[in-house]
C-alpha positions as a printed Julia matrix, in Angstrom:
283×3 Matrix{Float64}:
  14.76  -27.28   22.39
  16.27  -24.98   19.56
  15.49  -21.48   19.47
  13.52  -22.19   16.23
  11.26  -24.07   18.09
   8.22  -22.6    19.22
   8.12  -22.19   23.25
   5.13  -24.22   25.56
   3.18  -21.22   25.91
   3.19  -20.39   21.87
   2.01  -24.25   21.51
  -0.92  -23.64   24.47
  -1.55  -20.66   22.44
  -2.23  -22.77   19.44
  -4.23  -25.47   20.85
  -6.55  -23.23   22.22
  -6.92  -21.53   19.17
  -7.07  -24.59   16.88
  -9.65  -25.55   19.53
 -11.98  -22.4    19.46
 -11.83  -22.48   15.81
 -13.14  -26.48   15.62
 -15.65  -25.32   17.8
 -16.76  -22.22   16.14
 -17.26  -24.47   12.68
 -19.36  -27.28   14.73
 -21.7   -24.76   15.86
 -22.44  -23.13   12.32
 -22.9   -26.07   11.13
 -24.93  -27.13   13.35
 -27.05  -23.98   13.23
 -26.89  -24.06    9.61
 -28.19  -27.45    9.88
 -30.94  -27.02   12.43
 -32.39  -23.88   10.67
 -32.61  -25.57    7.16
 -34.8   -28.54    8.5
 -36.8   -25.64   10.1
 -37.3   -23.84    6.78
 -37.97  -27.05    5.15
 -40.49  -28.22    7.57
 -42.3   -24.43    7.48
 -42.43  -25.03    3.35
 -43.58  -28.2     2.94
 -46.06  -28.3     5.69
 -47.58  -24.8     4.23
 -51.32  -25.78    3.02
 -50.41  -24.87   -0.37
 -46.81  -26.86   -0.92
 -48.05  -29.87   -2.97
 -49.82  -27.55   -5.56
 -46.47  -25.51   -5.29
 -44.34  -28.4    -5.35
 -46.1   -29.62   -8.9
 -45.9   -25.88  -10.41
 -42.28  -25.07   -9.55
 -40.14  -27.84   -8.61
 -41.99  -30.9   -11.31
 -38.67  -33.42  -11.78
 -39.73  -34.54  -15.33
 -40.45  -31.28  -16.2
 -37.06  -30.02  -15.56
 -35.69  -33.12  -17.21
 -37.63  -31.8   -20.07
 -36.92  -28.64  -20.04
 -33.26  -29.07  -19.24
 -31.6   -29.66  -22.84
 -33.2   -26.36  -24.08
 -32.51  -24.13  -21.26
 -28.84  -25.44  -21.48
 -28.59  -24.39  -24.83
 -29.77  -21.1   -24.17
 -27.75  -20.39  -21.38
 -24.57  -21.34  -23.94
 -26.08  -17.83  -25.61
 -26.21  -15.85  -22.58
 -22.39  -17.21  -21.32
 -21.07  -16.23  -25.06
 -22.98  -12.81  -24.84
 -21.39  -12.5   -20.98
 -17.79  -12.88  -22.78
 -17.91  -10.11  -25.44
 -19.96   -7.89  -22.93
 -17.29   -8.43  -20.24
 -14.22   -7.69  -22.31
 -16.24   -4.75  -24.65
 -17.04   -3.08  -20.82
 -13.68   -2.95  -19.22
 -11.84   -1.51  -22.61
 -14.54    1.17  -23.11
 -14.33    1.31  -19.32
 -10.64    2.2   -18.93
 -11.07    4.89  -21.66
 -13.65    6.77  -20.01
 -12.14    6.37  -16.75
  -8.54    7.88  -18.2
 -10.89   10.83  -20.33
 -12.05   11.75  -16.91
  -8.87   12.25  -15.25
  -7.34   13.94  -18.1
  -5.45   17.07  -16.82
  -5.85   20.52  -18.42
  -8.64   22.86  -19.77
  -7.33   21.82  -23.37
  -9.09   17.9   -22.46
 -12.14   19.81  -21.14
 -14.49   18.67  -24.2
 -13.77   15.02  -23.71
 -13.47   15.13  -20.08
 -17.02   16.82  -20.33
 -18.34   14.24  -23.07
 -17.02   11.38  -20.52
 -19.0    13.03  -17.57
 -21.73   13.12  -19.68
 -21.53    9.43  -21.23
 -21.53    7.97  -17.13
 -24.4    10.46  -16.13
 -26.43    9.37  -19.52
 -26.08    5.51  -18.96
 -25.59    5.19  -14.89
 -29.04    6.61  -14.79
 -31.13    4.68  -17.86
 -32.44    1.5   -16.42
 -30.83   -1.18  -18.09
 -34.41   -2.38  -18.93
 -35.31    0.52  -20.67
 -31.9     0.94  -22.3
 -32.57   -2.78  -23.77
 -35.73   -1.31  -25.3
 -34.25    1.36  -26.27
 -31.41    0.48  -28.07
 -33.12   -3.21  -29.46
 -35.85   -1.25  -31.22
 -34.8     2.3   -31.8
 -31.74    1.27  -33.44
 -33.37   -0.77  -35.99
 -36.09    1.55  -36.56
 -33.1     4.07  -38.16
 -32.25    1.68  -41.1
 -28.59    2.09  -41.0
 -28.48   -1.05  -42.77
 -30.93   -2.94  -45.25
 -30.26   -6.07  -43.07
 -31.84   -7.33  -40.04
 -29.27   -6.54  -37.15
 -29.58   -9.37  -35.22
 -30.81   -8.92  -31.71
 -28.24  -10.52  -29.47
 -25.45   -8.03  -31.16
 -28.16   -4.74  -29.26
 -28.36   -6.49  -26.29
 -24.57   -6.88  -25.63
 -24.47   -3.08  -26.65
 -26.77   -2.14  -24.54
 -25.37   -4.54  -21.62
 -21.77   -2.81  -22.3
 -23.09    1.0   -22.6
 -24.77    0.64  -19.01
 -22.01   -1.53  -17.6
 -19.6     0.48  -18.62
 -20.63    3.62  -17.15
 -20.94    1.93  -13.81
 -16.93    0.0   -14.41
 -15.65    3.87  -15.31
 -16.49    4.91  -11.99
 -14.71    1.74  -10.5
 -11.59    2.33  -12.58
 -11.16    6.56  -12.05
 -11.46    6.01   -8.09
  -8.43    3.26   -8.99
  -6.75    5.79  -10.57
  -7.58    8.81   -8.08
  -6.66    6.12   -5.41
  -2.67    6.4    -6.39
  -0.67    9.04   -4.45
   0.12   11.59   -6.51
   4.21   11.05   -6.43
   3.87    7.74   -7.98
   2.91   10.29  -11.07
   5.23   12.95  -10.17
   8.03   10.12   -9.77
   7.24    8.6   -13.51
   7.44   12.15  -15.06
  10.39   12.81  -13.31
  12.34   10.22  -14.77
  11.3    11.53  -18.25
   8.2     9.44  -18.87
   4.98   10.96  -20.56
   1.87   11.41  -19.14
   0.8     8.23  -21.65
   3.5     6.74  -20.31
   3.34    7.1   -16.84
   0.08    5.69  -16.57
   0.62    2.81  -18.65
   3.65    1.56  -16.34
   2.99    3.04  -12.89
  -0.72    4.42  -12.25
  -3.03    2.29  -14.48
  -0.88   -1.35  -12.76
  -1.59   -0.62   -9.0
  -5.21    0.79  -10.02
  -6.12   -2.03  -11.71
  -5.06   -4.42   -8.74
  -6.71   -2.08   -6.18
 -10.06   -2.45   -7.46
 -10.01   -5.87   -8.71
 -12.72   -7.15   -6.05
 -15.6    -4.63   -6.74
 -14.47   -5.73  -10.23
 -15.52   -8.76   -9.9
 -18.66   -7.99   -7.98
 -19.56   -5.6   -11.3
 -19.02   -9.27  -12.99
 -20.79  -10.86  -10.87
 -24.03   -8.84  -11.69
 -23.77   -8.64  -15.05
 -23.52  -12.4   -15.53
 -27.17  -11.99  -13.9
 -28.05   -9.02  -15.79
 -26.99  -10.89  -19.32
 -30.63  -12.59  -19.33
 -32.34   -9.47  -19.47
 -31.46   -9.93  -23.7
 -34.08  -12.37  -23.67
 -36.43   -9.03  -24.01
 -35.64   -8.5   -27.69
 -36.09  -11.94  -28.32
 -33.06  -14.39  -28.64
 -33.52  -17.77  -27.69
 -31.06  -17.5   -24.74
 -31.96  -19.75  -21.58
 -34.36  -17.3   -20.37
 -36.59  -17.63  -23.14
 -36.03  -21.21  -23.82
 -37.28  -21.53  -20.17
 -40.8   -19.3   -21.06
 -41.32  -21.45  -24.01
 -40.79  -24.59  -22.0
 -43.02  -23.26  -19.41
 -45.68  -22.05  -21.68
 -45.9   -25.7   -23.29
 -45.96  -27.42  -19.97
 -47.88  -24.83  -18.37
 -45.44  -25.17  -15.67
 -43.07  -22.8   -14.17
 -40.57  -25.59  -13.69
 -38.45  -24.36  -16.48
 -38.21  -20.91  -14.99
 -36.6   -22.57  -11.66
 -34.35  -24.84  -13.47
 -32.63  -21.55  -15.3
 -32.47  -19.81  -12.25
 -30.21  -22.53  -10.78
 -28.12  -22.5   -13.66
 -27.47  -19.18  -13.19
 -26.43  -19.54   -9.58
 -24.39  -22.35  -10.69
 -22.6   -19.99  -12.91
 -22.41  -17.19  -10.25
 -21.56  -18.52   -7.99
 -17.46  -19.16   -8.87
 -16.88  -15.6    -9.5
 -18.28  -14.67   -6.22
 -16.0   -16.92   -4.1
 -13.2   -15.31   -6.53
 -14.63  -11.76   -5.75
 -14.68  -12.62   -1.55
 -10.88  -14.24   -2.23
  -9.72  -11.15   -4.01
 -11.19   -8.64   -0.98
  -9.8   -11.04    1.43
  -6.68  -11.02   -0.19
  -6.67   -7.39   -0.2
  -7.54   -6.85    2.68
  -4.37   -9.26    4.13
  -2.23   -6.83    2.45
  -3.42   -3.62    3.74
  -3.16   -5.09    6.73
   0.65   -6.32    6.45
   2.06   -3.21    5.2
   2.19   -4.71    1.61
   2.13   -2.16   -1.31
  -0.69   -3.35   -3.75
C-alpha cells in the first residue's frame, strides 16, 4: 500500500458513510412517497373533489386554454427581462448614492434614502395603479403609452428599492482596508469601487439576488392589472368563456415551471457560498 492510498479505517469510514447516506435518501423517499398517496387519498375522497376536479383541473380545458396562456406568458418572460436588468442598474446606483462619503453627497445620499423608504413601503399593487393610471392621466404625450411599458416601471421602481438594500449591505459587507488598500495605491474613490469593493459585493450577495429574482418573476403577472394580454389575463378570458377556472391553474404551473430553475440556482449559489465561508476561501 502507497502512502497515497487511503488507510482501512479511512475506507470503513467511507462505507459507513456512503451507507448512512443511501439510507437517509430511501427513507425520504419513502416518506415523500407515503405522504403524497396520503394527501391524494384525503383530496380525492373529499365529498366535494369531482365538482372540484371539473372546475380546476378539466384536461380539455387546459388543452384549450393552453396556446393562449403560452402566449401570454411570452409577455410576462419579455417584461421579466427588461425589469430584471432596468432593477439591478438603478439598483447599484442607489446602493453606491447611499454609501457616498461626505456632507458634500448629503442631498443625494438623502434623495436615495428617500427613493428606498418611498417605494419599499408602496404595495406593489397599489404602485401598479398608481403609476398605470396616474401617469397617463398627466398627458405628457398625445399618444397612448402603452401599458406593459408602466408596469415594468412600476415592477423596477419597487424592485429596485428592495435590490438597493441587497447591494449597500454588499458593499458595507467589505472590510474597510480593501478601500483603504485601493486608495493607497493611488486609485479614486470611483475607482476603487469599480475594481475592488463593487467585485466581492456583488459575489457576496448573489444568492438573495437571486431569491429577489425569484419573486419578481412571480410578481411580473401582477401587469395583467392595467390590462395587457400577458398569461394572466389570457387565463381570465379563457376562464370567463369556459366558465372554468382551469385556465387559472394551467398559468400557475407555468409559472412554477419557470421558477422553479432560478430557485435551484439561488439554493446552488448559498450552498456554494456557504462551502467557501466554510473553507477559508475569500469570496
Amino acid at each position: 500500500m502507497s502512502l497515497q492510498d487511503p488507510s482501512p479505517l479511512e475506507l470503513s469510514r467511507r462505507r459507513l458513510r456512503a451507507s448512512r447516506s443511501r439510507r437517509s435518501t430511501l427513507t425520504a423517499l419513502a416518506s415523500t412517497l407515503v405522504f403524497a398517496v396520503v394527501l391524494y387519498l384525503v383530496i380525492t375522497n373529499a365529498p366535494g373533489w369531482p365538482r372540484t376536479q371539473q372546475t380546476f383541473f378539466n384536461p380539455q380545458v387546459a388543452w384549450d386554454s393552453l396556446p393562449k396562456v403560452l402566449e401570454g406568458l411570452w409577455l410576462n418572460i419579455r417584461v421579466l427581462a427588461v425589469a430584471a436588468v432596468c432593477t439591478l442598474a438603478l439598483a447599484l446606483v442607489v446602493a453606491v448614492l447611499r454609501t457616498l462619503r461626505g456632507p458634500v453627497w448629503l442631498p443625494l445620499r438623502l434623495l436615495a434614502t428617500g427613493f428606498v423608504d418611498l417605494f419599499r413601503g408602496i404595495p406593489l399593487i397599489v404602485l401598479l395603479y398608481l403609476i398605470g393610471f396616474g401617469v397617463p392621466a398627466l398627458r405628457f404625450t398625445d399618444s397612448r403609452i402603452d401599458p406593459v411599458i408602466l408596469g415594468t416601471v412600476a415592477l423596477v421602481l419597487t424592485y429596485a428599492a428592495y435590490v438597493s438594500e441587497v447591494f449597500r449591505a454588499g458593499i458595507d459587507s467589505v472590510h474597510p482596508s480593501q478601500r483603504l488598500g485601493a486608495r493607497s495605491l493611488g486609485l479614486s474613490y470611483g475607482q476603487s469601487m469599480k475594481l475592488v469593493v463593487l467585485p466581492q459585493a456583488v459575489r457576496r450577495v448573489t444568492p438573495p439576488l437571486l431569491n429577489d429574482f425569484v419573486a419578481m418573476q412571480k410578481d411580473v403577472g401582477l401587469i395583467s392589472l392595467l390590462g395587457p394580454l400577458d398569461a394572466v389575463r389570457a387565463a381570465q378570458i379563457s376562464s370567463q368563456s369556459a366558465f372554468n377556472f382551469t385556465p387559472y391553474v394551467v398559468a400557475a404551473l407555468l409559472f412554477v415551471l419557470l421558477s422553479v430553475p432560478t430557485a435551484r440556482l439561488a439554493d446552488w449559489a448559498s450552498a456554494r457560498a456557504a462551502r467557501r465561508e466554510q473553507s477559508g476561501a475569500a469570496l
